[in-house]
N, C-alpha and C positions, 0 to 999 in steps of 0.2 A: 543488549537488553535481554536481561533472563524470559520476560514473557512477555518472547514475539507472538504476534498475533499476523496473519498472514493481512496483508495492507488490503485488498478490496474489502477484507468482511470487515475489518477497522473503521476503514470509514464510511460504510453505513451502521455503524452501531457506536452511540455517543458513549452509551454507557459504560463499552470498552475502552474508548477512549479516555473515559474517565479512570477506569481502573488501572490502567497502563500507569497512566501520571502518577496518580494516586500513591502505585506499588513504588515508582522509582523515589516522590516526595521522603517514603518509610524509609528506604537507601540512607537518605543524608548524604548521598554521593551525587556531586556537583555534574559531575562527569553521566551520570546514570539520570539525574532529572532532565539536562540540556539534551540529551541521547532520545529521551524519550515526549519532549517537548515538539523537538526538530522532525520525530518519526512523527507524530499524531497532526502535526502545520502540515508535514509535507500529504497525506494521503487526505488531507481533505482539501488541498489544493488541488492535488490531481481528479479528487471525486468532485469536484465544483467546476473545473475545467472542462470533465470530459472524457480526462485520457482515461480512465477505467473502461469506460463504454466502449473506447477505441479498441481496445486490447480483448475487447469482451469478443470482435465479430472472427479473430484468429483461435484455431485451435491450439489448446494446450499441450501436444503434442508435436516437435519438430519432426515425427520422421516424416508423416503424412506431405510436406514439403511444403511450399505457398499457397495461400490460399488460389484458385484457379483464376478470380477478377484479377491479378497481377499480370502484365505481361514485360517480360525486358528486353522484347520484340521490337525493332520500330516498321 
């Protein structure tokens, strides 16, 4: 898709999600509407499930390592 939009701010904002579609509908490329039908189902499936929230409590940064509540200790 020429304009990706990063998937959390996606799916709190309909109105991008309406522009996404909207731009691939102008395409006429079958390929480019299913592409951007499939991206906008999938992030407000994950924003209605949850998993955004999930990923929200980890830093965005891998060097800092695991969050410290992990342990692979037993």
């Amino acid at each position: 898709m020429k304009n990706h939009v990063f998937a959390r701010a996606l799916a709190y904002d309909e109105a991008a999600q309406r522009q996404l579609i909207d731009a691939a509908y102008e395409t006429k490329d079958k390929k480019e509407i299913d592409t951007a039908l499939i991206h906008v189902a999938t992030v407000r499936r994950m924003k209605s499930s949850g998993i955004f929230d999930l990923f929200s409590a980890f830093p965005d940064d891998d060097s800092e390592g695991p969050p410290e509540t992990i342990s692979w200790e037993r």
